[in-house]
N, C-alpha and C positions, 0 to 999 in steps of 0.2 A: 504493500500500500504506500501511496504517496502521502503524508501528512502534514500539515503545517498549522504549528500552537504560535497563538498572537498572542503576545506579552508575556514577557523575560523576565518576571516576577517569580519569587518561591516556587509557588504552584505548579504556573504556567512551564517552567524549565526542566523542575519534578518529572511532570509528566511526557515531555517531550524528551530529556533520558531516560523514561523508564520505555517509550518505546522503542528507542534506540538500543536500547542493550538487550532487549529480548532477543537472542541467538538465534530462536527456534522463528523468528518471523521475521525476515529481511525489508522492513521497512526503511523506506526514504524520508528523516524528519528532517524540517526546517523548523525551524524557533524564529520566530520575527521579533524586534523590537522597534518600538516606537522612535528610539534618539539612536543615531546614527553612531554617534559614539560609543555608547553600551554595546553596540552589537559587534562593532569592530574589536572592540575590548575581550568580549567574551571569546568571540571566535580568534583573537590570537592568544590570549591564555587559556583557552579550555578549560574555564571555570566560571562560576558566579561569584564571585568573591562576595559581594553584597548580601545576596541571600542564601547563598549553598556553597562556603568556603569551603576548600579541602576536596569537594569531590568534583570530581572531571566530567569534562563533558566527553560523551562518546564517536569516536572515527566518524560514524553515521550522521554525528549530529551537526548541523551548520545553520548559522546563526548568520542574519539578514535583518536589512532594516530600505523599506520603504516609504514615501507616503501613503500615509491613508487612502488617499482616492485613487493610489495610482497600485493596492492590493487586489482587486481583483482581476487585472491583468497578470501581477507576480504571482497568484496560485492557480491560474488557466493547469488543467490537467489534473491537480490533485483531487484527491479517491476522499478527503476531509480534513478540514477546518475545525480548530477546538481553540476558542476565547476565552485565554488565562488574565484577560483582565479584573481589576474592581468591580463590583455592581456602577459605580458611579460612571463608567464608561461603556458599557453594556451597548445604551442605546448609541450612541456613534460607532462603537464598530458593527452592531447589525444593518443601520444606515446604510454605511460603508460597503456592507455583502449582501445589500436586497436583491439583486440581481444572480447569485451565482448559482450553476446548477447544482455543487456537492454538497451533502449534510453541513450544518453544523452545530456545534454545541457548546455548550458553554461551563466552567467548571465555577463562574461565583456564584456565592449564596448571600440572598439577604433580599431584602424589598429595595426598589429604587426611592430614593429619597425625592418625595414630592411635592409641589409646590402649593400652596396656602389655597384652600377649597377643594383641593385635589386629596384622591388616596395614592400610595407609594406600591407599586406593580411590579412582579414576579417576574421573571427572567420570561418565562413562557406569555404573560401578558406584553411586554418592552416590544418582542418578537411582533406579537399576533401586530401592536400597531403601525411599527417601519418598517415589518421584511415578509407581511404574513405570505408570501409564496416563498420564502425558507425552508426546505427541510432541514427541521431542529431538534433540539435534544437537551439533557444535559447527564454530566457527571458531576456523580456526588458519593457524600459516605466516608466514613469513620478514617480522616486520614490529615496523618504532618508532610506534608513536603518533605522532609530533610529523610524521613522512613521511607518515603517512595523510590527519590531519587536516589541511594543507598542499598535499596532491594528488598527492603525488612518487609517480610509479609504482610499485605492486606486485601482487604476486601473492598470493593464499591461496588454504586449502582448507574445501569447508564439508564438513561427513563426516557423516552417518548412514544408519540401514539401511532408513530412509525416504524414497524418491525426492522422497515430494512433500516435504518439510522442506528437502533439500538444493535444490529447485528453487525455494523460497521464499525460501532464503537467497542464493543467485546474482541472483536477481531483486530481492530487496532491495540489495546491496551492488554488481553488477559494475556496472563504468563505464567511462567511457575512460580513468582513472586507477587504477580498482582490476579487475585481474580473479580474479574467483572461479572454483574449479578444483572438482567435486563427487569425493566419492569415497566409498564404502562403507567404510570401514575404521573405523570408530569409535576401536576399538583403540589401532588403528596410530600413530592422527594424536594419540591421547594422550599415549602413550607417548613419542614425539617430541618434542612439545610440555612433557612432563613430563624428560626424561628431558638434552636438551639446554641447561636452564639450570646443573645439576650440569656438565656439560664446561664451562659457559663459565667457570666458576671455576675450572676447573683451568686451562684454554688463559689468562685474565688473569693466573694465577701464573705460569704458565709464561714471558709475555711481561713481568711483571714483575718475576724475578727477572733476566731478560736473554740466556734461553737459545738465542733467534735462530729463523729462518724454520723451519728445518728441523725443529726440537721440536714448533713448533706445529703444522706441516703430519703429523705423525706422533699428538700427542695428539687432533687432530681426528679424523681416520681412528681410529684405534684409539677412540673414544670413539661414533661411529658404530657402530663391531664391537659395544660393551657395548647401546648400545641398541636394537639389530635384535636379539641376544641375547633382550632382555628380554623385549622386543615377542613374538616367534618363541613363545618363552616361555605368553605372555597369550592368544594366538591372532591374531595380527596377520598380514596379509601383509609377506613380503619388502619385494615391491616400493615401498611406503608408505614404509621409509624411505631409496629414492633418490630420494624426491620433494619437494614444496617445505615436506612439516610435517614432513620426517626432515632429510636433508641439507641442504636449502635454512634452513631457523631454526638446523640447528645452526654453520654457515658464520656466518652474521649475526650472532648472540647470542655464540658464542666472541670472535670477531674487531672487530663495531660497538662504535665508542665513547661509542655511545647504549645499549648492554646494562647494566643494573645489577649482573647476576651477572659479567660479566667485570670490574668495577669492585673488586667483592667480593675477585675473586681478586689484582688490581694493587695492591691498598691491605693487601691482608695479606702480599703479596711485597715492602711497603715498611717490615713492620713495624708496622703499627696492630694492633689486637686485632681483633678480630671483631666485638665492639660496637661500637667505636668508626666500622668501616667501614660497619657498616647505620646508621648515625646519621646519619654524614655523606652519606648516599645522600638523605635525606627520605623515598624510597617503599621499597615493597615490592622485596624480590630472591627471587622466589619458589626460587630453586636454595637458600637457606640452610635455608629451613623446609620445603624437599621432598625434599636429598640423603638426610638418616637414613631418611626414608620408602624411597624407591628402593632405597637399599641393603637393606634389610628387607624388602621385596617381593622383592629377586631374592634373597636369600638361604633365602625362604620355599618357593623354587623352584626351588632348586640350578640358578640361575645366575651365572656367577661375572661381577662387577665391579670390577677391581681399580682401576679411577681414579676408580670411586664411590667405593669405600673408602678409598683415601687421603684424598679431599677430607671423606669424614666424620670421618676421623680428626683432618684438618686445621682444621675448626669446632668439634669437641670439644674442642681443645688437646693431644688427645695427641700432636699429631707437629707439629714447625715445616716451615716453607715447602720448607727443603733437606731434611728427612726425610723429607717424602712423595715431592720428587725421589726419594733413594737409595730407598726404599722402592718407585715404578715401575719404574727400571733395574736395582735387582738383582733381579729378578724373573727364573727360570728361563725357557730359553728355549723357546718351542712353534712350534708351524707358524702360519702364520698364519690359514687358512682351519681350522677345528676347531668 
């Protein structure tokens, strides 16, 4: 297969050497970047120095930098397209690909942050409105960059309601190091993917204020309840979030000490500001600039989120670390299944 991953971030590079080193499937990847000089950098050190020191980029793999509008003449030919950008840049590069004929798919999660009377829209929604004759998709699921790109076993899910996209995508990625899972749920696996960076700041505050196993093992669960909620909500299946883009990223991102959203939450349970803590991160936490979205999508839906809303409250400044505690515990009490 011919493949080419846009944007030379963590992720995006992850995934563009994990299908480079697959032996067993002689893929041709190209890695684009956006700045001309990142790309020239990379491809003469064979490394990411910035977000994947240390480990090498593979013989296979060549790193390329065009303009935006002048990409869908540089991937003429290729077998798929996979958009390792931010959510916040989503819609300019599907823009950019409304016209092409191969898949593609996308690996951010999160709602696009929206503007004032507006609700903040899914990766699958961005699509339907600047590229809806796209064939799309995305990947997702319980995973660090720095494990992928390294080899350490995992699992993901590739989701659209296109078999052959999803079978494209399995055949690109699965290896004896990576397996790819398909699933129909477009939905489901966004919302997941979206909706579990938000709990991982709460479960990081939680663990860094010092409240012990049993808070965390209760604001995971209940944080699960809000986003099968939401999902349910969207048209999602159930099932989708006991699987590895629901339950399985939200377990990892809460709890991994390679999550930058639960970092978020442990650095403002020690007292930093909010700035302060995406500062010292260097990357993206995509739970900070997607929580107020989430909360406003389910509000628009009369579904209720009450440890979204604390943690919105707790990024705004209205509520300090121990308020949004008293703010989840005193909360009336209900059944649990509702």
């Amino acid at each position: 297969m011919k493949i080419t991953v846009l944007g030379a971030g963590a992720w995006g590079t992850a995934l563009a050497v994990a299908a480079a080193s697959d032996v067993g499937a002689p893929h041709t990847v190209r890695l684009w970047a956006r700045d001309a000089a990142q790309a020239a950098r990379l491809q003469a050190e064979r490394q990411n120095a910035r977000y994947l020191p240390g480990l090498p980029l593979p013989e296979r793999l060549t790193v390329f930098s065009t303009a935006l509008a002048d990409l869908p003449a540089a991937i003429q030919g290729d077998d798929l397209l996979v958009v390792g950008t931010p959510m916040a840049a989503l819609r300019g590069m599907l823009t950019a690909l409304r016209e092409v004929a191969m898949p593609v798919a996308w690996l951010c999660k999160g709602f696009e942050r929206a503007d004032a009377g507006a609700v903040g829209l899914l990766g699958h929604e961005v699509c339907a409105q600047v590229a809806p004759g796209v064939r799309a998709g995305v990947l997702s699921g319980p995973s660090f960059a720095q494990e992928v790109a390294r080899g350490a076993p995992t699992a993901l899910v590739a989701a659209s309601r296109d078999p052959e996209v999803c079978r494209l995508l399995v055949q690109a990625f699965h290896s004896p190091a990576l397996r790819v899972y398909a699933n129909d749920d477009v939905v489901g696996v966004e919302v997941g993917g979206a909706v579990k960076n938000v709990m991982a700041i709460a479960t990081g505050l939680c663990d860094g204020l010092g409240l012990g196993l049993n808070a965390r093992a209760a604001l995971i669960t209940r944080g699960l309840a809000e986003m099968s909620r939401l999902g349910l909500a969207l048209g999602a299946k159930l099932e989708t979030f006991m699987g590895l883009s629901g339950l399985g990223d939200l377990v990892l991102t809460a709890t991994g000490d390679l999550s930058r959203n639960r970092q978020v939450g442990l650095l403002l349970a020690q007292g930093q500001t909010l700035q302060q803590a995406v500062d010292s991160l260097g990357h993206v936490a995509e739970g900070v600039y997607s929580a107020r979205t989430v909360a406003q999508r389910a509000r628009s839906l009369g579904v209720e989120m009450p440890i979204t809303e604390a943690v919105v409250a707790l990024l705004d400044g209205g509520l300090t670390p121990a308020q949004a505690l008293t703010r989840l515990m005193g909360r009336d009490p209900v059944a649990e299944i509702h």
